[in-house]
N, CA, C and O atoms as a CHARMM CRD file, in Angstrom:
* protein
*
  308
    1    1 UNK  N     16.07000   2.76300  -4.83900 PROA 1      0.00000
    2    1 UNK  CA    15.34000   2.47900  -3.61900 PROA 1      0.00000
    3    1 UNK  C     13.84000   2.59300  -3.87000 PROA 1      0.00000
    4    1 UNK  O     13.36100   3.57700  -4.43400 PROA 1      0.00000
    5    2 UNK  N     13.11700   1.57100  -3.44300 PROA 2      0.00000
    6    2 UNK  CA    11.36500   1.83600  -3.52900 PROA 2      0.00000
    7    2 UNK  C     10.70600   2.40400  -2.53500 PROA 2      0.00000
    8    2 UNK  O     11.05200   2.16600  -1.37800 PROA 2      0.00000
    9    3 UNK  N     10.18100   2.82500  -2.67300 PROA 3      0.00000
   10    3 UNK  CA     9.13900   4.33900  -2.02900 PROA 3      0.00000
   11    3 UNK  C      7.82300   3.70300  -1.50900 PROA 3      0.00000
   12    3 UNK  O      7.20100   3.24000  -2.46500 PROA 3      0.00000
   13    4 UNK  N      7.24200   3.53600  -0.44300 PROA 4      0.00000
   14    4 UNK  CA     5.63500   3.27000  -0.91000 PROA 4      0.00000
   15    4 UNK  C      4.79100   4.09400  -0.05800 PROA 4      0.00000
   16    4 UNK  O      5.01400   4.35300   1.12500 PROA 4      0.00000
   17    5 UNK  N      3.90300   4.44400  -0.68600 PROA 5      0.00000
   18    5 UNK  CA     2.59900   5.45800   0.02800 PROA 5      0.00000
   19    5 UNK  C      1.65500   4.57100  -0.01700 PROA 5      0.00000
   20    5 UNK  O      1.54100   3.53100  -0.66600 PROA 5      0.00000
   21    6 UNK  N      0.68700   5.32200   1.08400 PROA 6      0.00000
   22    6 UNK  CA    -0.91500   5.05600   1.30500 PROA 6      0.00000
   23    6 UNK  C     -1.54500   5.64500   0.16400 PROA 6      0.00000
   24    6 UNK  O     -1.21000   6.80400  -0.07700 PROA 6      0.00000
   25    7 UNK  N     -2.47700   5.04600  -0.67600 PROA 7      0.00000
   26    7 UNK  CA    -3.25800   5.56200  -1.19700 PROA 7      0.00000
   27    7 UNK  C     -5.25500   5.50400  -1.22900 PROA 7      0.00000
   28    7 UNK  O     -5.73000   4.49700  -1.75400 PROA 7      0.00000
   29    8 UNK  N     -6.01800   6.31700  -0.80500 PROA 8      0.00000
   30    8 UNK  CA    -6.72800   6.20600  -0.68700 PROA 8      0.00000
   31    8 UNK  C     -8.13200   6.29300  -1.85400 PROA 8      0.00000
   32    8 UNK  O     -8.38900   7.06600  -2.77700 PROA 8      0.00000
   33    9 UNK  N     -8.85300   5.07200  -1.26500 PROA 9      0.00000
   34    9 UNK  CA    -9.88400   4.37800  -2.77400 PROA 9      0.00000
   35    9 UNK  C    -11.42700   4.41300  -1.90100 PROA 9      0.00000
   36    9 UNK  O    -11.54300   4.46700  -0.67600 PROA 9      0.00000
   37   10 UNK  N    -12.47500   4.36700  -2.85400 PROA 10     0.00000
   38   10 UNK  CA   -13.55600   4.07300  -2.40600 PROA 10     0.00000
   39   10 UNK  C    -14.00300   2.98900  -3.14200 PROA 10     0.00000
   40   10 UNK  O    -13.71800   2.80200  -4.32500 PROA 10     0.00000
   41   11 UNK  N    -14.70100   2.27200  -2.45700 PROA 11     0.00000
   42   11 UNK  CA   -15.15800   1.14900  -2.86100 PROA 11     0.00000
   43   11 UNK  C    -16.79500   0.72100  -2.70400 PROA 11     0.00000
   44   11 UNK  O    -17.40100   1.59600  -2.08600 PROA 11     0.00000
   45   12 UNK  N    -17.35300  -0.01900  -2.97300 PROA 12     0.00000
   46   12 UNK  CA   -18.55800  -0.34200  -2.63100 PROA 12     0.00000
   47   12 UNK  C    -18.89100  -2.33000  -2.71000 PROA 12     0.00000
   48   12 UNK  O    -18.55900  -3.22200  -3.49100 PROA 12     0.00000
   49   13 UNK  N    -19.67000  -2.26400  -1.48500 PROA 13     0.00000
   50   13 UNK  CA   -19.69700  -3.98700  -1.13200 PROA 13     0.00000
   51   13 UNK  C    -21.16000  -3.76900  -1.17900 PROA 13     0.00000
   52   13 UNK  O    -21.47900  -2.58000  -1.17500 PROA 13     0.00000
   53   14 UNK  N    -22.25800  -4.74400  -1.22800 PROA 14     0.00000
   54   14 UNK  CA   -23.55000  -4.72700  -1.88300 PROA 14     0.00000
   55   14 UNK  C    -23.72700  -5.07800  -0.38500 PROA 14     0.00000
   56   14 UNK  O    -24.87500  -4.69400  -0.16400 PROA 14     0.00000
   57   15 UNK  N    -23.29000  -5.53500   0.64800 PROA 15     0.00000
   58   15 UNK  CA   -23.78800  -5.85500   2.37300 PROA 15     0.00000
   59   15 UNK  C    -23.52300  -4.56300   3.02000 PROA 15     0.00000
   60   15 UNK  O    -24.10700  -4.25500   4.05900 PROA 15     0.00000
   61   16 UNK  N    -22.46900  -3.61900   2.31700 PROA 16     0.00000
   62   16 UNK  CA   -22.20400  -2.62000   3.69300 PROA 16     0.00000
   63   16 UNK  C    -22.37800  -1.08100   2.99100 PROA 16     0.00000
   64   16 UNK  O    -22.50700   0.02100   3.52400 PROA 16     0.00000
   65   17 UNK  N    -22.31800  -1.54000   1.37300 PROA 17     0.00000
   66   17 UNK  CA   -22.44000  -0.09700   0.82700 PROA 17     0.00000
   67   17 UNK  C    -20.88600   0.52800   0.38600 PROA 17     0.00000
   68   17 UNK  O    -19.91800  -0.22900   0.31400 PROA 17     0.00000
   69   18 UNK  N    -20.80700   1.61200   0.17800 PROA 18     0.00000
   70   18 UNK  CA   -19.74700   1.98200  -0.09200 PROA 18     0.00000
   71   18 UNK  C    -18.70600   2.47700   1.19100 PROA 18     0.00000
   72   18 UNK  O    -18.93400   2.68900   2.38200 PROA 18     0.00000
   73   19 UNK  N    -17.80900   2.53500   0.59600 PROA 19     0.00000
   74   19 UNK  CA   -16.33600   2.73100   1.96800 PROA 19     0.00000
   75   19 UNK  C    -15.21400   3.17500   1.07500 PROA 19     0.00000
   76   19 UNK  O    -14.83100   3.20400  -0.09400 PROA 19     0.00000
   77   20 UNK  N    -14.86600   3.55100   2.48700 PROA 20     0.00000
   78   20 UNK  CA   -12.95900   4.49600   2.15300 PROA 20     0.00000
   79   20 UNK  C    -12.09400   3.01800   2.57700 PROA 20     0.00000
   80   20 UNK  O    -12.10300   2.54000   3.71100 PROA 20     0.00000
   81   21 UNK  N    -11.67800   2.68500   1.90600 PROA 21     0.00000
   82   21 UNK  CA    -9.75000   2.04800   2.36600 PROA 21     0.00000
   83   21 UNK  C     -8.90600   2.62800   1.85100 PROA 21     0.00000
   84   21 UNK  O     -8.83800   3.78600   1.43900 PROA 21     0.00000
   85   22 UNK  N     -7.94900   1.49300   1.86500 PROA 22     0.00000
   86   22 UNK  CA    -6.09400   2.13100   1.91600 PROA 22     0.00000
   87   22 UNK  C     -5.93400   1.56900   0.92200 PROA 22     0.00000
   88   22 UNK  O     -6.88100   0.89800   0.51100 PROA 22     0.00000
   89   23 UNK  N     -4.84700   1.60700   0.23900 PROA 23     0.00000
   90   23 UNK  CA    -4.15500   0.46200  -0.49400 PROA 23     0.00000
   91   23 UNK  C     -2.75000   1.26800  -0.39000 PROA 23     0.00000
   92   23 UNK  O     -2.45600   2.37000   0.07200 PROA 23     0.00000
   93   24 UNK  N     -1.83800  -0.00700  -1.17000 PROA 24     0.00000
   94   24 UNK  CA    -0.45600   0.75600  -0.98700 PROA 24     0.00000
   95   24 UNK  C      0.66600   0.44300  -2.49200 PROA 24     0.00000
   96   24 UNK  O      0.88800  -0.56300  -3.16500 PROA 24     0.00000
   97   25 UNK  N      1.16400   1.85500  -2.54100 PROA 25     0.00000
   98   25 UNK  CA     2.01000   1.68000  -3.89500 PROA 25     0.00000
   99   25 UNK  C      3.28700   1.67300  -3.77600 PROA 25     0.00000
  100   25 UNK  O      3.86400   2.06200  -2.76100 PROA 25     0.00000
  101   26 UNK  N      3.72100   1.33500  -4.55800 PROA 26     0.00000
  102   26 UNK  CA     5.22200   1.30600  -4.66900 PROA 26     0.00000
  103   26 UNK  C      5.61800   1.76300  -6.14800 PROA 26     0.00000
  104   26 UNK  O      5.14600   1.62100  -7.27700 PROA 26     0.00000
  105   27 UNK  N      6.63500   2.33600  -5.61500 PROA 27     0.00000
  106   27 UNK  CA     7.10800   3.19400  -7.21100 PROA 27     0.00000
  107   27 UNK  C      9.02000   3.37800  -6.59600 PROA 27     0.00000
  108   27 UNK  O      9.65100   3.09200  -5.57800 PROA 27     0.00000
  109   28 UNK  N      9.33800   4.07500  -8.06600 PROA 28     0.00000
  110   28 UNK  CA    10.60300   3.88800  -8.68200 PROA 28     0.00000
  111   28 UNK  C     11.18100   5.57400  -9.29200 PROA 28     0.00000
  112   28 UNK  O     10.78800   6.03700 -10.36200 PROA 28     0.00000
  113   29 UNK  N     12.02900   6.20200  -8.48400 PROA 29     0.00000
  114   29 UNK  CA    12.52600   7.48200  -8.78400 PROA 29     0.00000
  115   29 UNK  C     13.58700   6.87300 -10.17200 PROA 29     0.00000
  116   29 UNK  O     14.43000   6.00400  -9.95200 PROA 29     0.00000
  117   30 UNK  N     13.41200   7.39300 -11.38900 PROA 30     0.00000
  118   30 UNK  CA    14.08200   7.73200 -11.96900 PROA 30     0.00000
  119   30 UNK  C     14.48900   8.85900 -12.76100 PROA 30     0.00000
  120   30 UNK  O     14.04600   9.87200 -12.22200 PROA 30     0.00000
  121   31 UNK  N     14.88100   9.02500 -13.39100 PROA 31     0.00000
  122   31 UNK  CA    15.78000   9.96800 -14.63600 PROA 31     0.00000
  123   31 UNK  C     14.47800  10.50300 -15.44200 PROA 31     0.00000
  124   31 UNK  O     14.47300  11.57100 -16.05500 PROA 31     0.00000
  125   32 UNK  N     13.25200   9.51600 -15.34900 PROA 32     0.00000
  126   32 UNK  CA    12.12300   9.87900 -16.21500 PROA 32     0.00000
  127   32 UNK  C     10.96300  10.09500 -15.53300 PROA 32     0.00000
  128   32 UNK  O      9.83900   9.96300 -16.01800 PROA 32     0.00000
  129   33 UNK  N     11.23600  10.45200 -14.32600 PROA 33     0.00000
  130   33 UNK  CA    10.07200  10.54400 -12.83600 PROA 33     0.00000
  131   33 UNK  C      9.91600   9.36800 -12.35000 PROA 33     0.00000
  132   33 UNK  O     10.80700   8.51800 -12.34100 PROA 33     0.00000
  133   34 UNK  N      8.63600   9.19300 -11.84800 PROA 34     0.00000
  134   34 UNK  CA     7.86200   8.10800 -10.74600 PROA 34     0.00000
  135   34 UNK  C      8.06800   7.01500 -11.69800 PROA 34     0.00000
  136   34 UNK  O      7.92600   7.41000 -12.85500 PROA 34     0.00000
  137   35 UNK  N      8.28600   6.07500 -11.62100 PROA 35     0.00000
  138   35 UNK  CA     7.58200   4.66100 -11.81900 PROA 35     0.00000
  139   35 UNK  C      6.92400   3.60500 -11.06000 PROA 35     0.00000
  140   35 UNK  O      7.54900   2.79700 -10.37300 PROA 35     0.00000
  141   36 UNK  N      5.71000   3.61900 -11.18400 PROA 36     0.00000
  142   36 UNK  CA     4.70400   2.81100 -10.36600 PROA 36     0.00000
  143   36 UNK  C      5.25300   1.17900 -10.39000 PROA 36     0.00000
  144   36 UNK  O      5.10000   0.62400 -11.47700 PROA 36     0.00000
  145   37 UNK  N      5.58600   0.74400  -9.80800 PROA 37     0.00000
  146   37 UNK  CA     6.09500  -0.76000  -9.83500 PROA 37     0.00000
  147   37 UNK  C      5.03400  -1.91100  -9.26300 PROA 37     0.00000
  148   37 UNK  O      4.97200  -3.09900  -9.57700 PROA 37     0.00000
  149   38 UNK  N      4.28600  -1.22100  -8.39400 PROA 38     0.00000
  150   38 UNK  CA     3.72000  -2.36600  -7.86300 PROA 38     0.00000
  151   38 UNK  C      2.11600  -1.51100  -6.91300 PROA 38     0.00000
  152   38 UNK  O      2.35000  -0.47900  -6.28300 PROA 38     0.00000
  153   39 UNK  N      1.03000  -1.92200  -6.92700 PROA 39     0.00000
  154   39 UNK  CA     0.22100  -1.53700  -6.52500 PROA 39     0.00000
  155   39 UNK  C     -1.19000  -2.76300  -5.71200 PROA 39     0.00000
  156   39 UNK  O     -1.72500  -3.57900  -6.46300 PROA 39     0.00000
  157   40 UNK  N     -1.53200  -2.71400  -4.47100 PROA 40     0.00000
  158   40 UNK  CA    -2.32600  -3.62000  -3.72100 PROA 40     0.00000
  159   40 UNK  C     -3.43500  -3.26500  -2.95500 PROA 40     0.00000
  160   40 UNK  O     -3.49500  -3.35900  -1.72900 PROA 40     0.00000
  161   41 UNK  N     -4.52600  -2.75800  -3.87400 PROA 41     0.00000
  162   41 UNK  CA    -5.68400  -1.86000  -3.61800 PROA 41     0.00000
  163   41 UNK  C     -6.31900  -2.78300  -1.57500 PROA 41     0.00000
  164   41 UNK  O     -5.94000  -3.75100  -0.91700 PROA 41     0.00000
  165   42 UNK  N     -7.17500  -1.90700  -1.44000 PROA 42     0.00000
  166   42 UNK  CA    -8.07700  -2.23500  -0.08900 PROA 42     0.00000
  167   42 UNK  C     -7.41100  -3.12800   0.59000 PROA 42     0.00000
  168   42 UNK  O     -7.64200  -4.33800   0.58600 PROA 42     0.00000
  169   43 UNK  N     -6.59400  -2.58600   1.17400 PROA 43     0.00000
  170   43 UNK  CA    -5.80900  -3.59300   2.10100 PROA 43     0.00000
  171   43 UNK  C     -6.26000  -3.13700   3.80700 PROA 43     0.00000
  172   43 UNK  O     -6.44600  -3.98600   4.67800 PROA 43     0.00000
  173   44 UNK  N     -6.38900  -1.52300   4.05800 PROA 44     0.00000
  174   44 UNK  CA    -6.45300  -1.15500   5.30800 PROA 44     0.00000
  175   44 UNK  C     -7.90600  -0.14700   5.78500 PROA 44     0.00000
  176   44 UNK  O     -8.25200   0.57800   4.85300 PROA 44     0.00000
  177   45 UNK  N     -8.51400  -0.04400   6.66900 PROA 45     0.00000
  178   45 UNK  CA    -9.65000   0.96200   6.66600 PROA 45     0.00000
  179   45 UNK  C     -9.34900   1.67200   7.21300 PROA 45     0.00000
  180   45 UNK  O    -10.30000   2.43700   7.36800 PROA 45     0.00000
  181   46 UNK  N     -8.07300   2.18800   7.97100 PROA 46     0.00000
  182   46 UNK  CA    -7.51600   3.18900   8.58500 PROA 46     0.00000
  183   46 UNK  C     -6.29800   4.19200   8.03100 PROA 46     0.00000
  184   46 UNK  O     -5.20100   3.67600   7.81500 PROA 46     0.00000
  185   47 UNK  N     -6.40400   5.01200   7.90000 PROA 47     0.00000
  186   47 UNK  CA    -5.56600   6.18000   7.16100 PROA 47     0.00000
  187   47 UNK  C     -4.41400   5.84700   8.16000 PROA 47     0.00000
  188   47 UNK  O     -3.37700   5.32800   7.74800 PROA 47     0.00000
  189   48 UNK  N     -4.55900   6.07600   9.16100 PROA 48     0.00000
  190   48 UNK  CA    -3.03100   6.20000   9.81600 PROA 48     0.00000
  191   48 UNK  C     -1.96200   5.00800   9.76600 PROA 48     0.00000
  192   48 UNK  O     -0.73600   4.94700   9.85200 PROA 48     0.00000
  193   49 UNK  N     -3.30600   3.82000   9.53400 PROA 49     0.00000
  194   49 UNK  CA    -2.42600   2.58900   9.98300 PROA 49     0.00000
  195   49 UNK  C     -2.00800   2.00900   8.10300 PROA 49     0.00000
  196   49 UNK  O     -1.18200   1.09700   8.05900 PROA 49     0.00000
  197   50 UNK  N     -2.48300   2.45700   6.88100 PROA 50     0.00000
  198   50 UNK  CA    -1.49600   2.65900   6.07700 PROA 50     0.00000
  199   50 UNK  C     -0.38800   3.28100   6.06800 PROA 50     0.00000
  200   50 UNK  O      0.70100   2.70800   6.06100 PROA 50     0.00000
  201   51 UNK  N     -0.57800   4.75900   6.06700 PROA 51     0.00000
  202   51 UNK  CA     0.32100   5.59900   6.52500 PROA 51     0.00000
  203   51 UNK  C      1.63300   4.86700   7.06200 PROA 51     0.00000
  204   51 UNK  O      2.47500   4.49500   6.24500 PROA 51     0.00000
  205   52 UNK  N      1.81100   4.66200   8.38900 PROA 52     0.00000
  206   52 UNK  CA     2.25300   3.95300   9.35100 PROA 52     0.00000
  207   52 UNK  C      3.17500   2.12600   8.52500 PROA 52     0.00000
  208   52 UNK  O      4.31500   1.69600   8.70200 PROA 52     0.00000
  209   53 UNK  N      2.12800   1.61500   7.76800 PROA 53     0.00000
  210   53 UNK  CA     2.72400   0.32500   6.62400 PROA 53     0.00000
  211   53 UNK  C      3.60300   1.09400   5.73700 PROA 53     0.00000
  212   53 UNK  O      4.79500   0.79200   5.69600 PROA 53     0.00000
  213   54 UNK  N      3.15400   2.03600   5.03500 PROA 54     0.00000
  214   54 UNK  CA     3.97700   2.36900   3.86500 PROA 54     0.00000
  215   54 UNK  C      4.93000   3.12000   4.02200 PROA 54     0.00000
  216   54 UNK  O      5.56200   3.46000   3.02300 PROA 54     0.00000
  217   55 UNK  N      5.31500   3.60300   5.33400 PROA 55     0.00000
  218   55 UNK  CA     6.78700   4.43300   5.88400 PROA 55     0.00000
  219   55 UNK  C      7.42800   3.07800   6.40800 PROA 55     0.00000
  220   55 UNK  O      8.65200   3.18500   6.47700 PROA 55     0.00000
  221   56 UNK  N      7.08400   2.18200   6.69000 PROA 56     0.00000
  222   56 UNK  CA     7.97500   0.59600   7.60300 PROA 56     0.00000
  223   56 UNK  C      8.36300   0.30300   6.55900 PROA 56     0.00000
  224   56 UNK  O      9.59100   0.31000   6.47300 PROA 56     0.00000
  225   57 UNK  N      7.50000  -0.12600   5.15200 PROA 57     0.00000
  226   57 UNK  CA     7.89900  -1.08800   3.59900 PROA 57     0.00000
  227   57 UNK  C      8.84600  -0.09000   3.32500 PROA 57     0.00000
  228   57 UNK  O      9.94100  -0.62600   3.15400 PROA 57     0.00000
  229   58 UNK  N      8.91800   1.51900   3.17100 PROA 58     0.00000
  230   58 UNK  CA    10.02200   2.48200   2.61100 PROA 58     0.00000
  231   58 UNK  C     11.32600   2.25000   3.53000 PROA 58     0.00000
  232   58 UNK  O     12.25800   1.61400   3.03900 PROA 58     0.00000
  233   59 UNK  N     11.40800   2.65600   4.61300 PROA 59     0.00000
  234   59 UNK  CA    12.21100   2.20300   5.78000 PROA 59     0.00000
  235   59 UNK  C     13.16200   0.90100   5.57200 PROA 59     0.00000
  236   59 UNK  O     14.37900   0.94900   5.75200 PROA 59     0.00000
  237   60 UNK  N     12.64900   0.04500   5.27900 PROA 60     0.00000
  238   60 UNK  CA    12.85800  -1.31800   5.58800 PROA 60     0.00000
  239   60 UNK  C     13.36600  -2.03600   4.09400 PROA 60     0.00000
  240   60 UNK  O     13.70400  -3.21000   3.94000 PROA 60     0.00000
  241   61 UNK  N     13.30200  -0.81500   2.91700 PROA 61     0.00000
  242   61 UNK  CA    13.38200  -0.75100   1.34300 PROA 61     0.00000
  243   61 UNK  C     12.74000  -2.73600   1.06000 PROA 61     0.00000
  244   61 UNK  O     13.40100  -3.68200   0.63400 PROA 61     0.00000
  245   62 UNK  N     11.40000  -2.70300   1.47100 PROA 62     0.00000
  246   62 UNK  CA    11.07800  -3.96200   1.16900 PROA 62     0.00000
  247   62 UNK  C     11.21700  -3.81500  -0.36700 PROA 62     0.00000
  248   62 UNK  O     11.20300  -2.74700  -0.98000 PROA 62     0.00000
  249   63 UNK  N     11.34200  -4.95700  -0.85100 PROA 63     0.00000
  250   63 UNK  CA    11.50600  -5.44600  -2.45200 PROA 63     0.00000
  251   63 UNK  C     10.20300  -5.75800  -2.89700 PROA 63     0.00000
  252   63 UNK  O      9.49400  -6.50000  -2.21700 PROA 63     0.00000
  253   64 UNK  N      9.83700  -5.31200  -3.88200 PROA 64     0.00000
  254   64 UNK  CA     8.50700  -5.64000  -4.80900 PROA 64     0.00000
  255   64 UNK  C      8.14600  -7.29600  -4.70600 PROA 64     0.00000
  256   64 UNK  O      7.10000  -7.81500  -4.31500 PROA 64     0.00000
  257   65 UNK  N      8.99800  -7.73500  -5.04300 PROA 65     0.00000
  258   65 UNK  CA     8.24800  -9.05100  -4.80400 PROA 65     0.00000
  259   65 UNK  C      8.02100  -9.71300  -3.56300 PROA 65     0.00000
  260   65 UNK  O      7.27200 -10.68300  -3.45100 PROA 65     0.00000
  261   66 UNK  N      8.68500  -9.17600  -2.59600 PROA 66     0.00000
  262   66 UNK  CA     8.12400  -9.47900  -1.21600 PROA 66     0.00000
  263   66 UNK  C      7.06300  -8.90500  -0.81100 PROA 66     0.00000
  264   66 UNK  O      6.37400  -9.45800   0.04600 PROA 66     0.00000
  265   67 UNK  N      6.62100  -7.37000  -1.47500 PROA 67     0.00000
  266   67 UNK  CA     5.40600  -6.90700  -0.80100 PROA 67     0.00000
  267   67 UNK  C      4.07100  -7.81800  -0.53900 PROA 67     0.00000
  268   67 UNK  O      3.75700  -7.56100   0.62300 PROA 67     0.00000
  269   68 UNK  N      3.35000  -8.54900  -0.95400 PROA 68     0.00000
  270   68 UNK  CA     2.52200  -8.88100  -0.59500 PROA 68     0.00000
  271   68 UNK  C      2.76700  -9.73800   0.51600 PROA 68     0.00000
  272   68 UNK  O      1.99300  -9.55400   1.45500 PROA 68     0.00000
  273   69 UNK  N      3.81700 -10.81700   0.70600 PROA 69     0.00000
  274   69 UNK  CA     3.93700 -11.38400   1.81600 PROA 69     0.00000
  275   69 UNK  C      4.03300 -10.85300   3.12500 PROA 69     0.00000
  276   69 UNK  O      3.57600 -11.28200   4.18400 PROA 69     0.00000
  277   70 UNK  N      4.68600  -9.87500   2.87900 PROA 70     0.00000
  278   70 UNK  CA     4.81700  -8.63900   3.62900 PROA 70     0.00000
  279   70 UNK  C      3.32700  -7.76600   4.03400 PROA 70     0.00000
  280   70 UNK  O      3.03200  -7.57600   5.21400 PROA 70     0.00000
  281   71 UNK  N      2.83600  -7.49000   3.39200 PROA 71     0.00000
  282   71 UNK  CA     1.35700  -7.12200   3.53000 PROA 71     0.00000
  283   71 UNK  C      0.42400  -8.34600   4.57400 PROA 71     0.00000
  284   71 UNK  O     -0.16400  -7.98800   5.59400 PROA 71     0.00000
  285   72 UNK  N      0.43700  -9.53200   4.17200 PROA 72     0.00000
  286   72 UNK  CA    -0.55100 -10.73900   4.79200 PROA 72     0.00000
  287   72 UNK  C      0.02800 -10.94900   5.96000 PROA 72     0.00000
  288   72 UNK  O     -0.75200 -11.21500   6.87500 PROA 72     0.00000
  289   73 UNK  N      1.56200 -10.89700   6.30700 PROA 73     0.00000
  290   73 UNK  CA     2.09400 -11.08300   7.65800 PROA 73     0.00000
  291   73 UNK  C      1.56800  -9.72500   8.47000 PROA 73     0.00000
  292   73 UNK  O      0.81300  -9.79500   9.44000 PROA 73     0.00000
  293   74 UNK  N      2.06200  -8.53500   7.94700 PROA 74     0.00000
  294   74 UNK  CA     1.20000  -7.46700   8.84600 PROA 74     0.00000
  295   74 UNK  C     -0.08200  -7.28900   9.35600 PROA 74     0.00000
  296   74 UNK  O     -0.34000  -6.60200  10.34400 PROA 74     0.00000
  297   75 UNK  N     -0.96400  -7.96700   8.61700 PROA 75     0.00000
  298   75 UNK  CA    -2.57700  -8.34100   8.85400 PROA 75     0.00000
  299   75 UNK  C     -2.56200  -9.43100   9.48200 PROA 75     0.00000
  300   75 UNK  O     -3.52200  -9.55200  10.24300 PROA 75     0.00000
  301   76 UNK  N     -1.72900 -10.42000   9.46400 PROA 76     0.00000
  302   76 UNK  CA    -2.14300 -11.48600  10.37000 PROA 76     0.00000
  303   76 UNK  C     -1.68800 -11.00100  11.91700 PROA 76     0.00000
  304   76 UNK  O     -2.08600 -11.56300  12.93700 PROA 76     0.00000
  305   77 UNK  N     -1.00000 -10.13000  11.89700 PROA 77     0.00000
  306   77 UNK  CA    -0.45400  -9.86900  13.62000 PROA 77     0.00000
  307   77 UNK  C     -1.21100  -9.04000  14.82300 PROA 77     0.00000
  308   77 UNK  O     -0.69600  -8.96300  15.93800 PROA 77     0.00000
């Protein structure tokens, strides 16, 4: 089953300066720990409302290769 958390990044844009976003990972429990499978930096500027994405994608055991579609439909709504 894939797992995904919020993870939080700083970034910097040369118009606004530097900033906190979200991004979100996905990883893989095995026999040999974590395996990171899939990762989609600055996606959100709100802690909760990653938070909130990456318990629905765990929930919902979205599949790695759907995540990003999955990601652009949640932003478009």
């Amino acid at each position: 089953m894939m797992k995904y958390q919020a993870v939080k990044e700083r970034h910097y844009d040369p118009n606004t300066g530097m900033y906190t976003a979200w991004g979100i990972k996905g990883w893989q429990t095995s026999g040999s720990g974590r395996n990171v499978i899939a990762y989609i930096p600055d996606i959100f500027l709100c802690k909760r409302d990653a938070e909130h994405f990456a318990a629905l994608c765990t929930q919902l055991n979205i599949s790695i290769p759907h995540l990003s579609d999955v990601v652009e439909d949640y932003l478009a709504e």
